[in-house]
Every structure is written in structure tokens, then in C-alpha cells.
C-alpha positions in Angstrom: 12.2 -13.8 28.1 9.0 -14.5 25.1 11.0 -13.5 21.7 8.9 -10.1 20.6 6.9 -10.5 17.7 6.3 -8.7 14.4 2.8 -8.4 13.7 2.9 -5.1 11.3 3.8 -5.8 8.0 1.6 -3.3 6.5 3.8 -0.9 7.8 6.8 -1.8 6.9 8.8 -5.2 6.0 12.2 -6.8 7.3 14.9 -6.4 4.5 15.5 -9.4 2.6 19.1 -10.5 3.5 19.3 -11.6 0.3 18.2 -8.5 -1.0 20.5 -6.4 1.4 23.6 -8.8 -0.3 22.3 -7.7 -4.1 22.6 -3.6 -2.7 26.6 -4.3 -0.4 28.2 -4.0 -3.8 26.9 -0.7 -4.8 27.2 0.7 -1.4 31.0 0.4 -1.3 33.0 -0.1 -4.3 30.7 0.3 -7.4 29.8 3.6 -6.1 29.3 5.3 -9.7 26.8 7.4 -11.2 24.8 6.0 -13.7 24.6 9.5 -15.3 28.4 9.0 -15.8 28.5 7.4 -18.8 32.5 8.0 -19.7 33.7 5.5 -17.3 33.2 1.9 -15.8 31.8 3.1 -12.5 29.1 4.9 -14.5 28.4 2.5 -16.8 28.0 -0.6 -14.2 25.8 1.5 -12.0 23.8 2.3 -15.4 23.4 -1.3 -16.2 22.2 -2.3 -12.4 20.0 -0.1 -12.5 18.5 -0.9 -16.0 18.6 -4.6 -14.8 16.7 -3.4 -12.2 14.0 -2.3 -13.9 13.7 -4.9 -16.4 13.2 -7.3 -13.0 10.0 -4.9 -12.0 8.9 -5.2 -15.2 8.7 -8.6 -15.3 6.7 -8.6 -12.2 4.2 -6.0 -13.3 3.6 -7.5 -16.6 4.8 -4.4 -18.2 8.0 -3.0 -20.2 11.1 -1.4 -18.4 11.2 1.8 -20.1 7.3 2.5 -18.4 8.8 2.3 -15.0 9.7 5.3 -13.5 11.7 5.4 -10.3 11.1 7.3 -7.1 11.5 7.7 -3.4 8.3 5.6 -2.6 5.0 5.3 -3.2 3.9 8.5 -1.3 6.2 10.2 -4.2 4.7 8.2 -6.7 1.1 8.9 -5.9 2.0 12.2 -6.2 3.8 12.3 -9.4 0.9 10.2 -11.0 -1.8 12.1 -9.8 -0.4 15.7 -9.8 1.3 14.8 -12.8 -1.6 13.0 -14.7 -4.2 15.2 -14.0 -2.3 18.5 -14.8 -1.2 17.1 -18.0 -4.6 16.2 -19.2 -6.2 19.4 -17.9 -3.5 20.9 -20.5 -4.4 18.7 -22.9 -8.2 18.6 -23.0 -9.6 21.3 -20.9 -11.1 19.0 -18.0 -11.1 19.8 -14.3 -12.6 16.9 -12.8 -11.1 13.9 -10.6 -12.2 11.6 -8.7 -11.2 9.2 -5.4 -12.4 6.9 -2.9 -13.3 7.8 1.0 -10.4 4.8 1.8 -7.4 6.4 0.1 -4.1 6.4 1.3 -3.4 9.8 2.4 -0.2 10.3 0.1 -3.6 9.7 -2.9 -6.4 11.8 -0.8 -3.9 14.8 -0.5 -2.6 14.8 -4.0 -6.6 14.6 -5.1 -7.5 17.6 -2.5 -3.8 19.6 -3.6 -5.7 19.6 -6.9 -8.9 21.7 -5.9 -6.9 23.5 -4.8 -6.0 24.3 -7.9 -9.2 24.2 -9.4 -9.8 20.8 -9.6 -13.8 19.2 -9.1 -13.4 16.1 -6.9 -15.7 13.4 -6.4 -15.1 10.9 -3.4 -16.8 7.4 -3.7 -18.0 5.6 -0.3 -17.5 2.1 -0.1 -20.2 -0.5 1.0 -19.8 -1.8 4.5 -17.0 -3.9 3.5 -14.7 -1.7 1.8 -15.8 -2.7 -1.9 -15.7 0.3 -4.4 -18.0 -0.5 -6.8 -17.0 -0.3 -10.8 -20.8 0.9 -11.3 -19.9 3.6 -8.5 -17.2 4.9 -10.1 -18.4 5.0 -13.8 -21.4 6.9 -12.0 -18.8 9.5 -10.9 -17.4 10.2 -14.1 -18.2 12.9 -16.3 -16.9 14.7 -19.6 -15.0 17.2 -17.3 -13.1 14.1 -15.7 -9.4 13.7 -16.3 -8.0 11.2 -13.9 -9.9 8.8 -11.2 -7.5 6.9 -8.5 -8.9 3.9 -6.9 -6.5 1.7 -4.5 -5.8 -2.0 -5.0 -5.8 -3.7 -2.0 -6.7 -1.7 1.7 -4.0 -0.6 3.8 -5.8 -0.9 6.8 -8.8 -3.6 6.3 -6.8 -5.5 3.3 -10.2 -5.2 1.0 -9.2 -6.3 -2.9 -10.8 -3.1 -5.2 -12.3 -4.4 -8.4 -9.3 -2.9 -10.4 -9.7 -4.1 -13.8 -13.1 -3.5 -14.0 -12.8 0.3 -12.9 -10.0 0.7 -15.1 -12.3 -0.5 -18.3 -14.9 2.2 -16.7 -12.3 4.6 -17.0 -10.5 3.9 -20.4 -14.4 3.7 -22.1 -14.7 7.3 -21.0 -11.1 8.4 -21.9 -9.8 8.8 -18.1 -7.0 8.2 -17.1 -7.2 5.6 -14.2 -4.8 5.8 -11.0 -4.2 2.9 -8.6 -2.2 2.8 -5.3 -0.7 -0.8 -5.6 1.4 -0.4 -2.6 0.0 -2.8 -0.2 -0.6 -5.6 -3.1 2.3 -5.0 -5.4 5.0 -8.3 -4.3 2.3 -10.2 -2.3 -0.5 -10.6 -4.9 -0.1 -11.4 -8.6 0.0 -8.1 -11.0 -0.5 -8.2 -14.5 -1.1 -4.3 -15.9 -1.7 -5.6 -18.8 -4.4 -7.3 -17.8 -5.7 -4.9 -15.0 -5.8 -2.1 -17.7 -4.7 0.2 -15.6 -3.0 3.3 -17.1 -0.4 4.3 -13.9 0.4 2.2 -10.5 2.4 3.0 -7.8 4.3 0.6 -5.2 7.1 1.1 -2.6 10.2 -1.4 -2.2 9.6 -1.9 1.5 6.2 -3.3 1.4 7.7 -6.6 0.1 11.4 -6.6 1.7 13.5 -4.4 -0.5 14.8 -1.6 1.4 12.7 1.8 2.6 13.3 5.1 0.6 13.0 3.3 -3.2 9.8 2.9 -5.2 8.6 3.4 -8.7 5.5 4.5 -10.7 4.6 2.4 -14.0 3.4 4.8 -16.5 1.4 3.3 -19.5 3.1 4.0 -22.7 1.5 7.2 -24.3 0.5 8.2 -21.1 1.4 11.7 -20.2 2.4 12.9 -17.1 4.1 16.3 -15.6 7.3 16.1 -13.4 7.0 17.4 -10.0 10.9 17.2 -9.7 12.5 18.8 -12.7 16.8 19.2 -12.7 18.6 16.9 -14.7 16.4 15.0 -16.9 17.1 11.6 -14.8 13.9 9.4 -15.6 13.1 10.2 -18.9 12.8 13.9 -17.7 9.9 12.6 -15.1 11.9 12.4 -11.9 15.0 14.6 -11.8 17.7 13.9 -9.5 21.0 11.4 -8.9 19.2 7.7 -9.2 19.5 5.8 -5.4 21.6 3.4 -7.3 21.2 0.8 -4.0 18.0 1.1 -3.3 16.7 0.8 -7.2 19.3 -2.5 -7.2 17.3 -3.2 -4.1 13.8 -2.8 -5.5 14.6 -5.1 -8.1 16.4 -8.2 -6.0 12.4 -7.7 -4.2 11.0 -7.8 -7.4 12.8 -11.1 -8.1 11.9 -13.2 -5.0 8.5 -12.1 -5.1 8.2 -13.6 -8.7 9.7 -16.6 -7.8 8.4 -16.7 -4.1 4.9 -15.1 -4.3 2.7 -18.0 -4.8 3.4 -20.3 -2.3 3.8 -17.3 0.7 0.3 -16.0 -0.7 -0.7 -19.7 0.2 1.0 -20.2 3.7 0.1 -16.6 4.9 -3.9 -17.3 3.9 -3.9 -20.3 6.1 -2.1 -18.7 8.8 -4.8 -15.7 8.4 -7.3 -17.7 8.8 -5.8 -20.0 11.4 -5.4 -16.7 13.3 -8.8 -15.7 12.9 -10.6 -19.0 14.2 -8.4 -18.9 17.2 -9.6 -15.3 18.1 -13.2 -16.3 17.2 -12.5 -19.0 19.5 -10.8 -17.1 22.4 -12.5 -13.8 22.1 -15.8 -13.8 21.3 -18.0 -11.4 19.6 -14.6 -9.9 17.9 -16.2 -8.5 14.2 -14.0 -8.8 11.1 -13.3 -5.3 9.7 -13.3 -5.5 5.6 -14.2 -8.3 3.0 -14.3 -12.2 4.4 -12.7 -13.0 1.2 -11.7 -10.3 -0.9 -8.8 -9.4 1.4 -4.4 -9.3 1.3 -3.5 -12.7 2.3 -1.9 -11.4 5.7 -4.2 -9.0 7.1 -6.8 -9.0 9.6 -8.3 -6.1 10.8 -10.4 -6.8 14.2 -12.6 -4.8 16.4 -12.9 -6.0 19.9 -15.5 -4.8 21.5 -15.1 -2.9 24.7 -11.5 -2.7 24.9 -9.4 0.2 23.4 -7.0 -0.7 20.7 -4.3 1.8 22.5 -5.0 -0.2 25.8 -4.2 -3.8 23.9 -1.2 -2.5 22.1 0.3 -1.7 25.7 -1.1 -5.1 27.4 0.7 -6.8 23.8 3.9 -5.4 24.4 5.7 -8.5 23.0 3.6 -8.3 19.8 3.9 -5.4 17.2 0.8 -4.8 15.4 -1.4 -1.9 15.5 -4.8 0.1 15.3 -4.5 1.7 11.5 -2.2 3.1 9.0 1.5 3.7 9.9 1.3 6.6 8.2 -2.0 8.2 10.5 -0.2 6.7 14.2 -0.3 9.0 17.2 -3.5 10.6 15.6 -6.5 11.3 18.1 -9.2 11.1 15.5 -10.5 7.4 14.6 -9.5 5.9 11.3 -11.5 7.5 8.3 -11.0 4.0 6.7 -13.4 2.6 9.4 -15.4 5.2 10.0 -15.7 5.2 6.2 -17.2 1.5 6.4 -19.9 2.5 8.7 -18.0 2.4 12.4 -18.3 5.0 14.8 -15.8 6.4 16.9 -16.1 4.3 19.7 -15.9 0.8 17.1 -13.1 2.4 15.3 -10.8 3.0 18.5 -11.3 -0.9 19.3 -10.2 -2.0 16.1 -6.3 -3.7 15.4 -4.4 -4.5 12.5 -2.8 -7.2 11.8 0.0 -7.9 9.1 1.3 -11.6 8.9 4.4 -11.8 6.8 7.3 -14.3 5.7 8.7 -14.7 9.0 5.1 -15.2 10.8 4.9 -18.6 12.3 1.8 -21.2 13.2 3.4 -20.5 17.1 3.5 -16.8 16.8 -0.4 -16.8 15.8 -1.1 -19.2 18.0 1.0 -16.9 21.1 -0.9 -14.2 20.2 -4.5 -15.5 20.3 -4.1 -16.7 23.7 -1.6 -13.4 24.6 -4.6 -11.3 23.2 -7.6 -13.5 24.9 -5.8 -12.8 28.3 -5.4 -9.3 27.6 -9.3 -8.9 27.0 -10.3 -10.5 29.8 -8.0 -8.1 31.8 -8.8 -5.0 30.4 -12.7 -5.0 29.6 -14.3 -5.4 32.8 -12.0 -2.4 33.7 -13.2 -0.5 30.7 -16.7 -1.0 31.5 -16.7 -0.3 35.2 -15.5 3.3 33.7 -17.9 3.6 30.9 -20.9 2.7 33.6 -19.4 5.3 35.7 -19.4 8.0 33.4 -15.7 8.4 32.8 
């Protein structure tokens, strides 16, 4: 029987074992609050999770006390956008914000929660290759605008967004700039010092920490309004009993990506594009969906013309990959990402995803080029006997 493989690492990573070890101790017996501060238990779980943060820190470029834990990114998006925006509307009067067409939906709901709330939004369309343009977005701005959020890296087609330069846009003009890390935070270098950026959100199991944990860094003397208000946990930003294994979780991640991130951003670029010759090779006229360069290190995002994505991933059982964001599966409309880019409909429904991660190997590439070539050949002249027909 083939040993299945794990093609999806956009959606999710495999816990770190290593990482999993760091959390055992404060799943059992170091089981304190870290609100407790009377007694050992509370203390000890205070100062994992303060080493925690320091490790994040150092992986962001930033200091601890601007980290702000949460339950994910999809939390954190929320936080910094609801949060950001309604503070500055407070503070100086303005009621505009603005987004991109290829947002996350945890980013384009917060942005649309706004107008609801009175809020102007602009969306920016990206060019053909999922590029925001810098120029684009200081276009979009205005003396009304309060807060723009502009993702790093694609979830779906892996595109790189010119951060730093839409963040200098932004802090010229006196917005606050937003960006949804989550997909780049652990696999590509991040400096917010450098980026300029004023508040970035990330999730632990994007690069092997454990699901249910993430954090928001929040640029000192930036100002943002809790969602979740209680017990003042987080600086009063984030109320609520810390997830003591998951933060100790978050920051074991943090660590081996530091120390690991370089040469796995090296290996999983070669096996990217390793992959990608071989499917040139096998399948031909397959199109690359998203920038040739500008892209995460393990993603691909293919469209195969004439065959339905739906009717690969059942042909590929022994391969898990998939046809757009994890968070938008089972839906019957095609991705807004790609549609965004310039497919239509029937181009977006024959479009995969592909997520390469650290235990991807040159054989399981290799396995599914030639899994995926005879899957093609299998289903397409099928497919088109029933589009001739009318059906």
C-alpha cells in the first residue's frame, strides 16, 4: 500500500515533536495560571509564557511587550483591524479603510464588519499575478483613511506583497498599515523593523507549533481597542486565561524557525521548482497561478486545463493537496483569489494548490508528478466528451 502524502501545508502544519515535548510539561504538572502570581505554579507558567514571547520577538525583529497573544490569526486580524480602525476613528475623526480583492477572509470580513459600521472601504485589484502595487495603494488613500491591510505572502497562489514599500505609503500619510503575515511568518525572514509595518498577525500552526495559538505584534504607540474585554490579560487587549501550552508552543515554533528557516526556505524552493518542471514536463499546457518569482517557497498553485480540480483531488487520493484556501473548502463558487487575477470560473475550478513542507521529499514530488500526469490523461478526454456534449 503507496504511504499517503501531505501536500497542504498552507492549510495546516504537522506539530513539531519537538515542539509538542516543549508544551507536555505544562499540560500535566505545571498546570498554573500565570495570572496566579502568589505561588510557584503561577509564577512558572508566568515566566513560560514571557519566555515565550521574548522567542517571537526575536523572530519578528520586534520587542516582547508588542506581542499580543491570541487564538490565531483569524482573531488577530480581527483585533488589529476592528481594533485599529475603531481606535483611530476615536481619535481623529476618519472613516476610511482600505484592502485588497486577495484577502484572507478573517481580513475582508473584519474590513466589510466596518461599513458596517460606517466605515468607507476601498478594495485594490491586483495585476494578473497577484502583485498589489505600493502606487495602488497610496492612490487609495485619502485624509479620511485610518487603517489599510495588505497581506504578505498569498494563501492561495503564494504571491510576496511589496510590504515595506506599502507600509512607507501608509506611515507618510499617517495610516496605520495592517498585514496578514500568516502564511509567511516562520517560513520567510521577518524583520518589522525593517518592513515598517505598524501591526502583523500570524498563527502557530502555519509553521509546526500547535493549532488554536497565535499572536498580533502591535507597534509601540500604536493604539488598538480590545474585542475581548474581562480580566485585563494582555495588557487589557485580549482578556481571558492565557493557553499557557499553546503560547509555550508558539514560541518552541518560533525557535526552530529562527534557527531552521534558511536552509528549509532553500530545500523547499528547489523542490518547488523541481516539482514544477516535472508537471511542465508531464502535463503540458498546465499555467502557473501567481508570481514566477515573487512566491512562498513551497507553493504552487496550477491550473490544468480541462480537468476539474474536485475530479483530481478524488483520482489523487494518496496525495493531500487542494483547490484553494482551507478556510473557503466545500464552497460552490470559484476562488475570489483567482477570479481576482483575471480567471474565470471554469480556469478557477481547474486550479490546485500545492503546499510543500519539511517533511516533503524529492520522491514524494517526483510520485506525484507522474500520480497527477496519469490522472489527467484519465480524466480529460472524459471531461471533454461531456463538455462537447453539452453536459
Amino acid at each position: 500500500m503507496n504511504r499517503s502524502i501531505y501536500l497542504d501545508h498552507h492549510a495546516t502544519t504537522p506539530l513539531d515533536p519537538r515542539v509538542l515535548e516543549a508544551m507536555t510539561p505544562y499540560l500535566t504538572e505545571e498546570f498554573g495560571n500565570p495570572s496566579s502570581g502568589t505561588h510557584g505554579w503561577g509564577e512558572r507558567s508566568l515566566a513560560a509564557v514571557e519566555e515565550a514571547r521574548a522567542s517571537l520577538a526575536m523572530l519578528l525583529g520586534c520587542h516582547p511587550d508588542e506581542i499580543v497573544f491570541t487564538a490565531g490569526a483569524t482573531e488577530a486580524n480581527n483585533l488589529a483591524i476592528k481594533g485599529g480602525a475603531r481606535a483611530s476613528r476615536k481619535r481623529l475623526g476618519g472613516t476610511h479603510v482600505v484592502g485588497s480583492r486577495i484577502e484572507h477572509k478573517s481580513v475582508s470580513s473584519s474590513l466589510h464588519a466596518l461599513v458596517e459600521e460606517g466605515f468607507e472601504l476601498t478594495e485594490i485589484l491586483p495585476d494578473r499575478d497577484g502583485l498589489v502595487s505600493a502606487e495602488g495603494l497610496r492612490d487609495a488613500l485619502r485624509k479620511e483613511t485610518v487603517l489599510a491591510s495588505v497581506m504578505t505572502a498569498n494563501s492561495e497562489i503564494g504571491t510576496l506583497e511589496p510590504v515595506a514599500e506599502m507600509a512607507a505609503a501608509c506611515r507618510e500619510r499617517g495610516v496605520l498599515f495592517h498585514t496578514d503575515a500568516t502564511q509567511a511568518v516562520g517560513r520567510l525572514p521577518i524583520d518589522v523593523r525593517e518592513t515598517g509595518v505598524d501591526l502583523l498577525s500570524l498563527s502557530a500552526h502555519k509553521f509546526y507549533g500547535p493549532k488554536g495559538v497565535g499572536a498580533l505584534f502591535i507597534r509601540r504607540g500604536v493604539v488598538v481597542l480590545p474585542l475581548i474585554t474581562g480580566g485585563g490579560q494582555e495588557r487589557g487587549l485580549r482578556a481571558g486565561t492565557l493557553n499557557v501550552p499553546g503560547i509555550v508552543g508558539l514560541g518552541a515554533a518560533a525557535r526552530f524557525a529562527r534557527e531552521e528557516m534558511a536552509d528549509e526556505t532553500e530545500r523547499l524552493t528547489r523542490l518547488r521548482d523541481s516539482l514544477w518542471r516535472e508537471i511542465q514536463s508531464k502535463v503540458p499546457g498546465c499555467r502557473l497561478n501567481g508570481h514566477p518569482q515573487r512566491r512562498l517557497p513551497g507553493n504552487l498553485n496550477v491550473e490544468v486545463p480541462g480537468v476539474d480540480s474536485a475530479a483530481l483531488m478524488i483520482a489523487l487520493k494518496d496525495f493531500a493537496f487542494s483547490a484553494g484556501s482551507a478556510c473557503a473548502s466545500g464552497a460552490s463558487k470559484p476562488s475570489e483569489v483567482l477570479t481576482a487575477i483575471g480567471l474565470d470560473r471554469k480556469r478557477a475550478f481547474c486550479s490546485i494548490r500545492i503546499g510543500l513542507g519539511k517533511g516533503t521529499t524529492e520522491d514524494d514530488v517526483t510520485r506525484f508528478a507522474a500520480s497527477l500526469e496519469t490522472a489527467v490523461n484519465r480524466i480529460r478526454p472524459r471531461q471533454e466528451l461531456q463538455d462537447s456534449s453539452g453536459r
